[in-house]
VOGU-3710 file (C-alpha; in Angstrom, 3 decimals, decimal comma):
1> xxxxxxxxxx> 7,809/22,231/48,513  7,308/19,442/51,092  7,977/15,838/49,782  4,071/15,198/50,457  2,878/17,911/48,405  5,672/16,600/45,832  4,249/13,352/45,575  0,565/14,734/45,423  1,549/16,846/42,618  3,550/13,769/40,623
11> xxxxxxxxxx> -0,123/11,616/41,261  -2,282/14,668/39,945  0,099/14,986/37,118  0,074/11,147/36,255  -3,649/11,303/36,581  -4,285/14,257/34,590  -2,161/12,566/31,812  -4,306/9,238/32,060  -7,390/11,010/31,264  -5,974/12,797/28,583
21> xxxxxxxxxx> -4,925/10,075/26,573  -8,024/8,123/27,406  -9,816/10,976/26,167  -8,165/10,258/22,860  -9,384/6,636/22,227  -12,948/7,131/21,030  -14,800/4,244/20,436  -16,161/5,391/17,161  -18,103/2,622/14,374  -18,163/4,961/11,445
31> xxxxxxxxxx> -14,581/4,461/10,845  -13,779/1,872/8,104  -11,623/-0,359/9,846  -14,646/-1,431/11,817  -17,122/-2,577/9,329  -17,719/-5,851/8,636  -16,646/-8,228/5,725  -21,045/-8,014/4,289  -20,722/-4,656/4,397  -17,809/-4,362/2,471
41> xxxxxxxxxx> -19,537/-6,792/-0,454  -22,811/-5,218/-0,848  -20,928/-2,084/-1,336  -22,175/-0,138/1,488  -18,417/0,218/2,866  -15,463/1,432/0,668  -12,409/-0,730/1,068  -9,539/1,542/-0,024  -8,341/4,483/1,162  -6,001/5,085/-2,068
51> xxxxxxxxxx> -7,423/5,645/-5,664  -9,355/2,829/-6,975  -8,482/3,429/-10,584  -5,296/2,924/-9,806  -5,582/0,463/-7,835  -7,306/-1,654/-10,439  -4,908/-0,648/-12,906  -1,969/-1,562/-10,913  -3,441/-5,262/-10,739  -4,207/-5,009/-14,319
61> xxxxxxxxxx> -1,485/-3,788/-15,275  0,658/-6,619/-13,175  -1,389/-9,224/-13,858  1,087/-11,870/-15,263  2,808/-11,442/-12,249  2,148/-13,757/-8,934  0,900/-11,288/-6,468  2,509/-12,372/-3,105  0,482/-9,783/-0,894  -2,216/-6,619/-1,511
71> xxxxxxxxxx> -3,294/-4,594/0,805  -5,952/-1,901/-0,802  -5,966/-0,187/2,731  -2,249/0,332/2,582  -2,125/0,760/-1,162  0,517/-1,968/-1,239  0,774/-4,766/-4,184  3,915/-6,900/-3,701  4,594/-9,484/-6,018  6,399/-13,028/-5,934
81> xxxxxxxxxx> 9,257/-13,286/-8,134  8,791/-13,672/-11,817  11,080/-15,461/-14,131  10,397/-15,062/-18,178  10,078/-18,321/-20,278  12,777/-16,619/-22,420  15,439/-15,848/-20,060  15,536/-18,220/-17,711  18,962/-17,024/-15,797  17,403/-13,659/-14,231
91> xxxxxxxxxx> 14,237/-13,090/-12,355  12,012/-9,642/-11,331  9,784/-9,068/-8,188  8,090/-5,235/-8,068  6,379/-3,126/-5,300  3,610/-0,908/-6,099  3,180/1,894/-3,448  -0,413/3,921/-3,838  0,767/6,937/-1,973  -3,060/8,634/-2,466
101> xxxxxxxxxx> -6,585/8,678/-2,662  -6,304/11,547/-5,871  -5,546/10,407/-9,184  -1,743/12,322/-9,916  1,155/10,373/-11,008  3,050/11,494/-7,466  0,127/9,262/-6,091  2,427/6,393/-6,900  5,737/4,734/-6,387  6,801/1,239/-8,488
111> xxxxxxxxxx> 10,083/-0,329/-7,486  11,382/-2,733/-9,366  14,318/-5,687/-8,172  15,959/-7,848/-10,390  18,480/-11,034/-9,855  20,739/-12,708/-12,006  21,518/-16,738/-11,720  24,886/-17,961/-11,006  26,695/-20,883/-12,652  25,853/-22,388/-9,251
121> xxxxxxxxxx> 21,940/-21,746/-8,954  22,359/-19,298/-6,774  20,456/-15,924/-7,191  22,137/-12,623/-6,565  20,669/-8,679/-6,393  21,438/-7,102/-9,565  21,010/-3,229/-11,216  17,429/-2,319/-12,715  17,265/0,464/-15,215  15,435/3,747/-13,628
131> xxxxxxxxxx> 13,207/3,849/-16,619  11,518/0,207/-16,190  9,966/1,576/-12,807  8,951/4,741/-14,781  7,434/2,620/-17,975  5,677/0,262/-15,627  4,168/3,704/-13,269  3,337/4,960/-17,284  1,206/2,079/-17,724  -0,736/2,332/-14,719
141> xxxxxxxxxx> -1,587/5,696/-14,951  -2,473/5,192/-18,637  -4,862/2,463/-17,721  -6,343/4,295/-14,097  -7,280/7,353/-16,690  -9,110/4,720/-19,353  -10,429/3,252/-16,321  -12,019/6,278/-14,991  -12,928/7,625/-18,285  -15,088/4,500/-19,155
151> xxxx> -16,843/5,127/-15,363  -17,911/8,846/-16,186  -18,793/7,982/-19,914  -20,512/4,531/-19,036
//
């Protein structure tokens, strides 16, 4: 092969691959990333793509924590550290992970930090027992079925 047909053959390659991955960027407005902020009030766009019962139970559920971020695309609730009234030397923070749009308990993940105060102020990472995550995941899924329950009866 001749270094000019070479060179055509690298441009038809490079060009072939162009227009295939420009073939893949559809310019689509059905997809829910693309409606707008009024659609999403009046209820004519749905805002999650993970389960809504739990996602409302999660928050519920959480609520006496400070919720640093949520993301009900993502199915992510982070929250700011918490430190009880009671025991002032240790504080908790949790993540809630909404892993999917069905209603199972492997549709989601809590993790749960904890730190401990040092004679000098200063906070350090210590050991959570397995179970709080577990009790806390418990309690959302208890209230996401009561919350679903109440939409089909009511």
């Amino acid at each position: 092969m001749t270094t000019e047909k070479a060179s055509m053959f690298k441009v038809l390659a490079l060009a072939s691959a162009a227009a295939a991955l420009a073939a893949c960027g559809g310019n689509s407005s059905s997809g829910t990333r693309n409606e707008t902020l009024a659609e999403y009030k009046s209820g004519r766009a749905q805002a999650t793509t993970v389960n809504r019962y739990l996602w409302a139970a999660s928050l519920e559920t959480l609520d006496f924590l400070p919720v640093f971020s949520a993301d009900p695309i993502a199915g992510l609730i982070i929250t700011e550290w918490y430190v009880n009234p009671e025991t002032p030397g240790e504080r908790f923070k949790t993540n809630v992970y909404i892993l999917d749009s069905a209603l199972r308990a492997d549709a989601l993940r809590v993790s749960v930090f904890r730190q401990v105060q040092s004679e000098g102020g200063a906070w350090t990472d210590a050991s959570v027992n397995p179970a709080t995550a577990r009790e806390i995941e418990n309690a959302i899924l208890t209230r996401a079925r009561q919350l679903r329950l109440n939409q089909i009866e009511g």
